[in-house]
C-alpha positions as CSV (number, residue, x, y, z in Angstrom):
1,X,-30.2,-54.8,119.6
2,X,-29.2,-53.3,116.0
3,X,-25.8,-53.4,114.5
4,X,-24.8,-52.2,111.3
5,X,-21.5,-51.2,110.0
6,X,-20.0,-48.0,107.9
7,X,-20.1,-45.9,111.0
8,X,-23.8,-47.0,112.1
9,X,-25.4,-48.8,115.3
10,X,-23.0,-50.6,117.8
11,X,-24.1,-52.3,120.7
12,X,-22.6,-51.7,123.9
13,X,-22.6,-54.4,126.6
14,X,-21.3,-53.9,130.2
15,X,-20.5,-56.9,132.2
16,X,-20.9,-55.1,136.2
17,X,-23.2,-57.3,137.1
18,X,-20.1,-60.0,137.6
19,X,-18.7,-57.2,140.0
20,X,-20.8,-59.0,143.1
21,X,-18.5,-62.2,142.2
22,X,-15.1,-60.0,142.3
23,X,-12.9,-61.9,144.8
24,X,-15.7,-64.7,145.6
25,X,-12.9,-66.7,144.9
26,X,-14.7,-68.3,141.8
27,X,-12.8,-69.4,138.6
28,X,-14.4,-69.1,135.7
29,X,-14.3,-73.0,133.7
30,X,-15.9,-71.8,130.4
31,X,-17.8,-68.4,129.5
32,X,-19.7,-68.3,126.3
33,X,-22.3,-65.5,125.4
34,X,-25.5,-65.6,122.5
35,X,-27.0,-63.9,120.1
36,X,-30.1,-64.6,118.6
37,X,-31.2,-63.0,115.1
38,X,-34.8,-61.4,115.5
39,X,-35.3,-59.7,112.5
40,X,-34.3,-60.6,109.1
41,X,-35.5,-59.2,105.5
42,X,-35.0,-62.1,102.9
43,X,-33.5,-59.5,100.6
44,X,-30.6,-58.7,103.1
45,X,-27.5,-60.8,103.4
46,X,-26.4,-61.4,107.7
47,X,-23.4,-60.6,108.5
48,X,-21.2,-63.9,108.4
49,X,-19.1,-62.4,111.4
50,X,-19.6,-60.4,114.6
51,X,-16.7,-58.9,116.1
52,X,-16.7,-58.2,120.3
53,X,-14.1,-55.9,121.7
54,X,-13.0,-54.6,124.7
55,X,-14.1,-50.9,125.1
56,X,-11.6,-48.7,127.2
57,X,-13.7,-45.7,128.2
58,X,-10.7,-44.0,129.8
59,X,-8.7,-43.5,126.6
60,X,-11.7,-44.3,124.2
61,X,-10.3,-47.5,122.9
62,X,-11.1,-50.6,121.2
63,X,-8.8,-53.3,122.6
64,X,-8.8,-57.3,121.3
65,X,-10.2,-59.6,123.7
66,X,-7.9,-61.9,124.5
67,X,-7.9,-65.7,123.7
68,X,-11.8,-64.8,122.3
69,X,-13.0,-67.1,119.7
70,X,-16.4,-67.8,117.5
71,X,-18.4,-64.7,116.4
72,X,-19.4,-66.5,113.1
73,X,-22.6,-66.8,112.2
74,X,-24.3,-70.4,112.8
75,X,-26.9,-70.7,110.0
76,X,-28.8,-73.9,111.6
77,X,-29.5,-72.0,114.7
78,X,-29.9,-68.0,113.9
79,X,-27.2,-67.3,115.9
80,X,-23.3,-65.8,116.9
81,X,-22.0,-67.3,119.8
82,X,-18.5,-66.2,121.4
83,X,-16.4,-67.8,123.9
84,X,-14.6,-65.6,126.3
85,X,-13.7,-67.4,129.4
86,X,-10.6,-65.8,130.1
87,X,-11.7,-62.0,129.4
88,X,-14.7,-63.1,132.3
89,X,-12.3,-64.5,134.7
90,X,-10.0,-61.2,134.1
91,X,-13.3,-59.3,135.5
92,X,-14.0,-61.0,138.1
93,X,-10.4,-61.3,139.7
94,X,-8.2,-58.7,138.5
95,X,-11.1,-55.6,138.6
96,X,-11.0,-55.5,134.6
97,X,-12.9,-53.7,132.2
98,X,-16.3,-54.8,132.3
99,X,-17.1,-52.9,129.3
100,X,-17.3,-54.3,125.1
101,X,-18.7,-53.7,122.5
102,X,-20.4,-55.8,119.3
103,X,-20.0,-54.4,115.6
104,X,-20.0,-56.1,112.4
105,X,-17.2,-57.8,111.9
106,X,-15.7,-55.9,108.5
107,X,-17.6,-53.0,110.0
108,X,-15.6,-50.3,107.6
109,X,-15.5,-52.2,104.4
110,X,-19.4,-53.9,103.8
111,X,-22.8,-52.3,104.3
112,X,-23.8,-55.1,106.7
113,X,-26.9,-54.3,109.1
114,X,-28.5,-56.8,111.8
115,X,-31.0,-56.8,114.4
116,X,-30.6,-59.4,117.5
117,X,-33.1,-60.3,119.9
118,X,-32.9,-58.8,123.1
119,X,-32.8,-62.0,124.8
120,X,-28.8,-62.4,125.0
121,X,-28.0,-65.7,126.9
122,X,-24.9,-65.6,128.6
123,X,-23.7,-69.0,130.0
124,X,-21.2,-68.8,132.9
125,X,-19.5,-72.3,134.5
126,X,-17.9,-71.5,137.7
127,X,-15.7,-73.3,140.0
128,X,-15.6,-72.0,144.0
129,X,-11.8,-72.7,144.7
């Protein structure tokens, strides 16, 4: 998975796999998703910050996830990590989006570049109601 800002690589991630859960009657408790680093040169700052947006493919739009948090990268474990629990529970119970996108966080203003493992681990606590 490669990032890298001033117009380069974005990653695009699509959630329709959660489709199967649409009206299952689930609530979503807490929804978090992972990213590992894979590659790093030494020489080459990371990124402190990851941003992840909604995509809108109708209008080709980059919309603000709502009540999203983290992004910020933890140094101990290699990682970003972003909780979106209520942008999940949107998907699975009022047909939203499924779409985003990951970028650099200042992806306009600093020659930031990354490369993430493949392995993204997406952690899901759900509730049958």
């Amino acid at each position: 998975i490669a990032v890298q800002s001033m117009g380069g690589a974005f990653t695009e991630i699509n959630f329709s796999f959660l489709e199967s859960l649409r009206d299952s009657g689930y609530v979503v408790n807490n929804a978090e998703i992972k990213f590992n680093v894979a590659d790093h040169e030494a020489n080459i700052n990371l990124p402190t910050q990851l941003s992840l947006v909604e995509y809108d493919n109708d209008s080709d739009q980059l919309l603000s996830i709502e009540s999203l948090s983290g992004g910020t990268l933890n140094q101990e474990f290699n990682n970003y990590e972003f909780s979106f629990t209520q942008h999940i529970q949107k998907i699975l119970s009022d047909n939203h989006n499924t779409i985003c996108r990951l970028y650099t966080y200042s992806r306009t203003s600093n020659a930031d570049r990354l490369v993430l493992s493949s392995d993204v681990e997406i952690i899901l606590t759900l509730i049958k109601n």
